[in-house]
TIRODREN-499394 format. One line per field, with one value per residue (C-alpha): residue in one letter; z negated, x negated, y. Coordinates in steps of 0.02 Angstrom, whole numbers. Example, Ala and Ser with C-alpha at 12.3 -4.5 7.8 and 13.67 -1.06 7.14 Angstrom:
loke = c(A|S)
z = c(-390|-357)
x = c(-615|-684)
y = c(-225|-53)
END
This chain:
loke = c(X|X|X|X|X|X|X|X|X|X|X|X|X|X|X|X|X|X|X|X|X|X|X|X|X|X|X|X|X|X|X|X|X|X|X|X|X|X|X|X|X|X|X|X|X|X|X|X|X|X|X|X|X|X|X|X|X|X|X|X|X|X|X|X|X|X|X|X|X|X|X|X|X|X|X|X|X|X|X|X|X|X|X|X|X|X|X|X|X|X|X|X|X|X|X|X|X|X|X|X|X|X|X|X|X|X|X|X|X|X|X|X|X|X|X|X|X|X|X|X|X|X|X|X|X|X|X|X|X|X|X|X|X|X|X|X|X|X|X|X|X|X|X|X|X|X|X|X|X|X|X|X|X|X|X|X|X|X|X|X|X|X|X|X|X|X|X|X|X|X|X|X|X|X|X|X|X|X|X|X|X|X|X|X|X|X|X|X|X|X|X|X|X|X|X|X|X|X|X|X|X|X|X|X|X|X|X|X|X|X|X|X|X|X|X|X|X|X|X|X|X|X|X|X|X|X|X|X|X|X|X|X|X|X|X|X|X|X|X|X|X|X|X|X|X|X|X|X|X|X|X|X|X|X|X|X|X|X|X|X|X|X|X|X|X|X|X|X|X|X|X|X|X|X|X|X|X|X|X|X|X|X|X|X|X|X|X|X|X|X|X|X|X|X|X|X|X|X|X|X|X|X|X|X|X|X|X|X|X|X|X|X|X|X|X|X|X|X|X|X|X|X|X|X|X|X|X|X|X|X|X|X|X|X|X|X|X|X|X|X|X|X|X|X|X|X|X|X|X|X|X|X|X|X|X|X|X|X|X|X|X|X|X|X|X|X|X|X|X|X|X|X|X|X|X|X|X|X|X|X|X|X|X|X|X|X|X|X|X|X|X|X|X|X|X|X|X|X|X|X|X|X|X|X|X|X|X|X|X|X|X|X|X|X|X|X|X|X|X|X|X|X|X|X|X|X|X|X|X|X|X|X|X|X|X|X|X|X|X|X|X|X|X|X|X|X|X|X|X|X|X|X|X|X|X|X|X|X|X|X|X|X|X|X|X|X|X|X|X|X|X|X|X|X|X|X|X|X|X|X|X|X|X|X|X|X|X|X|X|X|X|X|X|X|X|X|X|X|X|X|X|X|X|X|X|X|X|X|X|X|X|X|X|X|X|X|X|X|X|X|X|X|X|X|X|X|X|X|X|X|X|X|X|X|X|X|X|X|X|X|X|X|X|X|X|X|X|X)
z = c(432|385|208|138|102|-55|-203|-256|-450|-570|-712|-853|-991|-997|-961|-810|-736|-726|-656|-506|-486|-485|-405|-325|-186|-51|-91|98|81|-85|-148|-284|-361|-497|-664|-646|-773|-782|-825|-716|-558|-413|-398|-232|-158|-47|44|39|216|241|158|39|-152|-266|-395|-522|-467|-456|-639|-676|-599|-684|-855|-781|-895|-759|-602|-542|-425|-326|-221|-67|-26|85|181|34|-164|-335|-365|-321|-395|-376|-382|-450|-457|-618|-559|-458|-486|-532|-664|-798|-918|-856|-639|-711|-788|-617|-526|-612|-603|-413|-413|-516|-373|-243|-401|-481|-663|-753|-746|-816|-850|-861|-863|-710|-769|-886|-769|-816|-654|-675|-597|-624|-594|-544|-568|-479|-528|-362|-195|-51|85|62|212|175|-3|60|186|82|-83|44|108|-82|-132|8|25|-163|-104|-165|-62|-26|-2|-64|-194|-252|-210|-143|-146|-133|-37|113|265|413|552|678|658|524|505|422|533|450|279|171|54|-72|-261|-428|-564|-721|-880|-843|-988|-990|-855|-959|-896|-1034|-1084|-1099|-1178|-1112|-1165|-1090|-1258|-1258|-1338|-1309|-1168|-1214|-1076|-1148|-1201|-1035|-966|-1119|-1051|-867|-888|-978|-852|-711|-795|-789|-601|-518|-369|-326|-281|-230|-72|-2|-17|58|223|233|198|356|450|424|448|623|678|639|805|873|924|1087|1112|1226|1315|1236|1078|1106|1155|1017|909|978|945|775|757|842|722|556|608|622|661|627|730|815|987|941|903|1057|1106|928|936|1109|1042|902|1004|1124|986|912|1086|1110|953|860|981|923|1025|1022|869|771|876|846|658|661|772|641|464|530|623|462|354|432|416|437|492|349|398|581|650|733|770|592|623|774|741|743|912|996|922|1015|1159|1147|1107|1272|1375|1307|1321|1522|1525|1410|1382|1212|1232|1308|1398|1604|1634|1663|1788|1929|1975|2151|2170|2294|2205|2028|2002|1813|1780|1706|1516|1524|1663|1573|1439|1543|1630|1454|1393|1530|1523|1343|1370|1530|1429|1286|1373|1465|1307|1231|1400|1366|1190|1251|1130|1239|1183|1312|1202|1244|1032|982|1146|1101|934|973|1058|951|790|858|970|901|1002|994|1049|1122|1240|1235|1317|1442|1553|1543|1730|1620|1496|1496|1548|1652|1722|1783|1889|1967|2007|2085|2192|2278|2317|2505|2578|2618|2798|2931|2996|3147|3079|2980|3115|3217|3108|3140|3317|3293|3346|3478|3445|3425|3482|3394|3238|3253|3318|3119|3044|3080|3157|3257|3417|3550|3704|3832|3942|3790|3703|3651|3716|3894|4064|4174|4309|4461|4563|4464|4445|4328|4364|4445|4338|4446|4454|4244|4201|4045|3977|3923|3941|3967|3814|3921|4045|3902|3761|3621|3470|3452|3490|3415|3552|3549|3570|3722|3601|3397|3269|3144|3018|3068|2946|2956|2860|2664|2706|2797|2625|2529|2629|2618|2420|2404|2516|2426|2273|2160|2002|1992|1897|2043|2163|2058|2051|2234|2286|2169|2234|2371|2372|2219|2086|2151|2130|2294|2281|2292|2448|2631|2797|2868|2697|2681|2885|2784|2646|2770|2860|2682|2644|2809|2793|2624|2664|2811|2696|2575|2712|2803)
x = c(-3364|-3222|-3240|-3278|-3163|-3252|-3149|-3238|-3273|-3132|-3131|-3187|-3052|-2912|-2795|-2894|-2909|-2720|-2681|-2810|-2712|-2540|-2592|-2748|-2698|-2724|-2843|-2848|-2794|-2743|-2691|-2785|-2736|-2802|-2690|-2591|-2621|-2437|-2337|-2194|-2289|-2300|-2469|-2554|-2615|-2749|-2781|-2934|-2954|-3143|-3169|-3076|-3062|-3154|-3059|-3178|-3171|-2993|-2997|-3113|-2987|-2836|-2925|-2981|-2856|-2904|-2860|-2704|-2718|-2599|-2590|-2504|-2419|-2485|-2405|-2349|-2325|-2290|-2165|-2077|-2007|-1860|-1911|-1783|-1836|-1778|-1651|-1562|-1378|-1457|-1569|-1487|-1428|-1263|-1349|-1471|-1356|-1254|-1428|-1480|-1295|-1310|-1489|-1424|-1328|-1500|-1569|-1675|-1616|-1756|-1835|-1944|-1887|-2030|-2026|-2146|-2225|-2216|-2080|-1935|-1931|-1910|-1980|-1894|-2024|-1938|-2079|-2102|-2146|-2247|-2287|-2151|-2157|-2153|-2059|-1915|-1929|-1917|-1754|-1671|-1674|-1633|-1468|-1406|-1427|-1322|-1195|-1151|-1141|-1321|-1381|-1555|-1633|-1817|-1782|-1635|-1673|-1814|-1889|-2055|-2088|-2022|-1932|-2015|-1950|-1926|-2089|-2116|-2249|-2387|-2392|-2403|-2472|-2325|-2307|-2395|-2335|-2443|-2505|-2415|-2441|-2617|-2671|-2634|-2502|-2337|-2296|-2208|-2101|-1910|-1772|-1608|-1550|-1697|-1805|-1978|-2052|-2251|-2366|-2449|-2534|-2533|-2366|-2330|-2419|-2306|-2156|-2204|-2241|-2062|-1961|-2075|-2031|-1831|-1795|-1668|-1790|-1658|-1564|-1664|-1769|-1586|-1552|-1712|-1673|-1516|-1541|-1684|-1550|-1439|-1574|-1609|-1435|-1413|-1365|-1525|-1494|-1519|-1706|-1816|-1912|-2100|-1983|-1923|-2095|-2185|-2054|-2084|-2283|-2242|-2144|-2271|-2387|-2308|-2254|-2449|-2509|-2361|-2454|-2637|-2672|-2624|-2781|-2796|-2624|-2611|-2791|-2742|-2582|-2664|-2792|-2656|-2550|-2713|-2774|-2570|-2487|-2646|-2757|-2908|-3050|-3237|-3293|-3129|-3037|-3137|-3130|-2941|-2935|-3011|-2936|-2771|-2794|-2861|-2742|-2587|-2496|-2562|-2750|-2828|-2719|-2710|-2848|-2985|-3099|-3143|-3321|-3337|-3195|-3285|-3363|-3199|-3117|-3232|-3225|-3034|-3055|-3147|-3056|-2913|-2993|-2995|-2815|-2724|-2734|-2665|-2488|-2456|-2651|-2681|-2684|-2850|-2789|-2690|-2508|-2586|-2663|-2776|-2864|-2850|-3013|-2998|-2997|-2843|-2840|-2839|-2941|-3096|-3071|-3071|-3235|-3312|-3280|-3339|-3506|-3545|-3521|-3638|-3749|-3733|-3790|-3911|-3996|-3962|-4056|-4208|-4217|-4216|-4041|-3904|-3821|-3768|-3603|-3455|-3418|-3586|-3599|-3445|-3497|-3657|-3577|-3435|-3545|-3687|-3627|-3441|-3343|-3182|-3148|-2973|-3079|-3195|-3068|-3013|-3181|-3221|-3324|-3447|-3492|-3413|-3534|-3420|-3311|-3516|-3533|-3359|-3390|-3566|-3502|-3347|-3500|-3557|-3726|-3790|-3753|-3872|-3847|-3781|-3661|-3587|-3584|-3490|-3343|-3347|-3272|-3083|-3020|-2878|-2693|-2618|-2438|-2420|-2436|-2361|-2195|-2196|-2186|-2022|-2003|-1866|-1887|-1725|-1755|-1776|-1642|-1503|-1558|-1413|-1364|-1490|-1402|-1403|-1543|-1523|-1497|-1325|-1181|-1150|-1333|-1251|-1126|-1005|-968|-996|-855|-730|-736|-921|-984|-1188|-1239|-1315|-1295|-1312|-1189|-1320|-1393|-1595|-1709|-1876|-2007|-2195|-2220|-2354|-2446|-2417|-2472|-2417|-2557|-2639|-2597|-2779|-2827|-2790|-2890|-3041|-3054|-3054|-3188|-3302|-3263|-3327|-3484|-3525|-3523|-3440|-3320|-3145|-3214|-3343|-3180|-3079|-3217|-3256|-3079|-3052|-3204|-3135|-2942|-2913|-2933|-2792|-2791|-2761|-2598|-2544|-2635|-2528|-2572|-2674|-2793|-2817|-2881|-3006|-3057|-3094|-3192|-3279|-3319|-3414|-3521|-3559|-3600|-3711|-3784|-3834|-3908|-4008)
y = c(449|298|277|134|-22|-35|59|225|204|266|360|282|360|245|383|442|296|259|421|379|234|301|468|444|333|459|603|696|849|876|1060|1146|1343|1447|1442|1600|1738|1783|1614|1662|1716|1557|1490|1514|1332|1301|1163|1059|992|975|820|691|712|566|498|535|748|717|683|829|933|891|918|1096|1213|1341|1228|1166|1017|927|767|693|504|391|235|156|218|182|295|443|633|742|938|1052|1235|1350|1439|1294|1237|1062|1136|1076|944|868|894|776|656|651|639|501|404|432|350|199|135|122|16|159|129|224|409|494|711|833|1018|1054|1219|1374|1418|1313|1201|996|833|697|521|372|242|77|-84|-128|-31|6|82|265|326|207|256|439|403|301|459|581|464|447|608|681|557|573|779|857|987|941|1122|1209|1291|1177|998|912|741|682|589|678|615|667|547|700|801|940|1070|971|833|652|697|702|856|880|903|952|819|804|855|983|1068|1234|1210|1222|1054|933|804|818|746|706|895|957|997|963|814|837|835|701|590|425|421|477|323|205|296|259|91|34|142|36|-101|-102|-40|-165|-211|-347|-204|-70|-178|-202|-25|7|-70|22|179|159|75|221|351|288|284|474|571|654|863|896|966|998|837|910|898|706|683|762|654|488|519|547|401|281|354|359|168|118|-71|-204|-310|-374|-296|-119|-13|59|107|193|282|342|395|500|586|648|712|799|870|924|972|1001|1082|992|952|870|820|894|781|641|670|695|538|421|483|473|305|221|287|201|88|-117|-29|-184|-328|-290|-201|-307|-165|-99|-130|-8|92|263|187|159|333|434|341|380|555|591|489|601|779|713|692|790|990|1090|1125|1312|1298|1264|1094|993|888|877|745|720|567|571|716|648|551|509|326|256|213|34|17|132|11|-163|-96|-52|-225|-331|-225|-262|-441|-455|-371|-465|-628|-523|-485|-666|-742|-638|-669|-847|-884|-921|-1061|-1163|-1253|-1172|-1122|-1083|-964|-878|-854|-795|-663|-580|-605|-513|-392|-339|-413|-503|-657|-616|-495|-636|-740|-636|-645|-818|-787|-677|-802|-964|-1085|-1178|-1042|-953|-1118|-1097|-941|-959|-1104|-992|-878|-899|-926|-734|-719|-656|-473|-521|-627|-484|-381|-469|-456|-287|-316|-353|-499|-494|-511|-691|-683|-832|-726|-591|-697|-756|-579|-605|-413|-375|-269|-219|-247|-104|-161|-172|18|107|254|209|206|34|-9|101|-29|-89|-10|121|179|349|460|442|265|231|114|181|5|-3|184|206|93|-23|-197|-333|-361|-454|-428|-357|-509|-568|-509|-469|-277|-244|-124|-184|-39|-162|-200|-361|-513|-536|-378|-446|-603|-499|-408|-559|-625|-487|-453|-655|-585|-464|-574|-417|-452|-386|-244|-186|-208|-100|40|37|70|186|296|292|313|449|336|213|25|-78|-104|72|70|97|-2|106|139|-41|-54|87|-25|-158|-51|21|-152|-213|-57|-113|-283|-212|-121|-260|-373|-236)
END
């Protein structure tokens, strides 16, 4: 299920609730571990995966001196930690010192130095005064560090957030790093010389807030922008195309909505990276589908479908499991054309649209509440029955009062059988006509390489003259004839479709469906001469068929 827009309740101890605030932002997937008897030993996380933490258990947990629990970033953050393991070249005083001087220059003037755990490692907290984006945050840390000559390395070096432009293990959650300050945990304060100063909380929070306070945003949004800039100009390896592709999913993803008109590219894009790379399927998929759909990126300001989101990511996630197989597996479908039946993505989705809003004013007509104003029709329509007007819009002939007339007028009086049959005979060739196809056609008497009339000269062997060999009697160029026996496709054919399509009465939809029936899921464009003589011949029966 989506969870709800409405904020779960927080804490209600002061010092709870801000860490639910600071911390809290995205509880999938969060890490827990039991304390470790021996102080030195590494704690052994688990991941939580079946279902989201609440910021109230998330609070319960962190004042569990037997629990350590840990947290992951979402699209955008309020701060930001370097990890240095004990044991690291950076892990101590004057590393720290040059760490920090480095970070000055991005705009991050203030940080906060804690000892992470009984075993000597430090995070150092840069916090913010106001959300940005987390992936540029995560770049643009990774670009200083290593162009002031840190080695960013586990076990050395690492920042959270993490840049993961080109695809890492846990795909789009960003890792995840323990709380601060747990009881039990070892976790404190430090000084500049690394000495403990107390593990309290709320000075913690005091400490947070005036380091928040003095970052140089003025400088740090520029810096922002280029260390992305920089990030993206950064020579790619060569890989394998699954590779490249597997990359540009995860940058389409990570991106999210920057704009209206995207929620089905992007849920199609996530179902195909879960069905590929994640070899999910059924109602895993479907699950997968929606948590990482509306955790992106823009899903609040631009998404139009929030209301039937869970509607449209299954729809999605079967339309999916048709087309795409798990990486390394035999594929579901076949490149051939004329056997591959499966209804293109867009076109599944244009036919599932146009048949919620024909029923939509089928149900309004019975109920006796079809407005007949253009506005209050319209609104009658997306408020009741979800859907949008820009889809709205786009099939005025379903709805539109005016546009229903139109169309009912261009409709022809049913004709009598043996008025439809008789288009079933062809009609003869008009010369006329086929002089304006503009073909051109050689006349018999000018082929190359075929020997004069036997009655000229030059008809035997012997008597061929040297100037003009056997290519024939008349020096021109091909002329514009009519061919005794055309197998050119008759200009009539396109409009004999036409006509019976506005016979039959159907809507571009029902067109679209019957030729692709027919012709391997093709539209009829794609179709050759010959396969559109077929269609012709499809549609007549079809008309027969509705006047018998």
């Amino acid at each position: 299920m989506i969870a709800s827009r409405t904020p779960e309740p927080l804490p209600g101890d002061p010092n709870g609730k801000r860490l639910c605030e600071i911390f809290g932002r995205y509880l999938w997937n969060p890490i827990t571990a039991p304390l470790p008897d021996d102080a030195t030993a590494k704690p052994q996380w688990q991941t939580i995966t079946k279902h989201p933490l609440r910021p109230r258990v998330l609070w319960q947990l962190w004042q569990d001196a037997n629990t350590l629990v840990g947290v992951r970033f979402t699209h955008e953050t309020l701060y930001a930690l370097l990890d240095i393991d004990a044991g690291s070249v950076y892990c101590n005083a004057e590393s720290v010192a040059q760490i920090r001087a480095a970070l000055e220059t991005i705009g991050i003037t203030r940080t906060l130095l804690l000892r992470s755990s009984w075993s000597g490692g430090l995070h150092l907290y840069i916090p913010l005064p106001e959300t940005i984006s987390t992936f540029n945050l995560a770049v643009t840390l990774k670009e200083c560090l290593k162009s002031q000559g840190f080695i960013l390395k586990e076990g050395q070096l690492e920042t959270f957030p993490n840049a993961k432009a080109y695809g890492v293990t846990a795909f789009i959650e960003y890792q995840a790093h323990r709380l601060p300050l747990q009881p039990s945990s070892g976790s404190c304060l430090l000084d500049d010389d690394l000495n403990p100063i107390g593990n309290s909380l709320s000075r913690f929070w005091w400490m947070w807030e005036g380091a928040a306070a003095n970052q140089d945003i003025d400088s740090l949004g520029p810096a922002l922008e280029v260390g992305r800039n920089n990030h993206r100009k950064h020579p790619k390896r060569r890989s394998h195309p699954v590779e490249d592709w597997r990359s540009d999913l995860e940058t389409e993803i990570t991106e999210g909505w920057t704009g209206y008109g995207q929620t089905n590219h992007l849920l199609k894009t996530i179902a195909c990276y879960g069905i590929v790379f994640e070899q999910l399927q059924g109602q895993a998929l479907e699950e997968y589908t929606l948590r990482i759909a509306t955790g992106r990126p823009g899903y609040e300001e631009y998404c139009r479908h929030q209301a039937d989101i869970e509607r449209r990511v299954k729809a999605w996630a079967r339309a999916a499991e048709n087309y795409y197989w798990p990486m390394g597996s035999q594929p579901k479908r076949t490149t051939d054309l004329h056997h591959n039946n499966i209804v293109p993505f867009n076109q599944r989705l244009s036919r599932d649209a146009q048949e919620r809003i024909e029923q939509a004013v089928k149900t309004l007509m019975q109920q006796n509440a079809l407005p007949t104003g253009v506005t209050a029709r319209a609104e009658a329509i997306t408020s009741q029955f979800s859907i949008s007007k820009k889809t709205l819009y786009k099939y005025l002939s379903l709805w539109h009062p005016e546009h229903q007339l139109k169309e009912e007028s261009k409709r022809p009086e049913p004709a009598s059988v043996s008025a439809v049959a008789a288009t079933l005979e062809p009609e003869p060739p008009d010369p006329e006509k086929a002089r304006e196809i503009e073909e051109v056609y050689t006349k018999p008497e000018i082929m190359k390489g075929r020997g004069p009339f036997s009655s000229e000269v030059g008809s035997d062997p012997q008597t061929s003259t040297p100037d003009r060999g056997v290519r024939g009697e008349k020096l021109s160029f091909p002329q514009l004839m009519t061919p005794s026996s055309p197998l050119t496709l008759s200009t009539n054919v396109l409009s004999d479709i036409q006509q019976q399509v506005q016979r039959l009465g159907w809507t571009a939809a029902q067109v679209t469906n019957f030729i692709a029936e027919r012709f391997g899921g093709r539209r009829r464009s794609q179709l050759q001469d010959d396969e559109l003589i077929a269609l012709l011949y499809h549609l007549r029966t079809a008309a027969l068929d509705n006047h018998l």
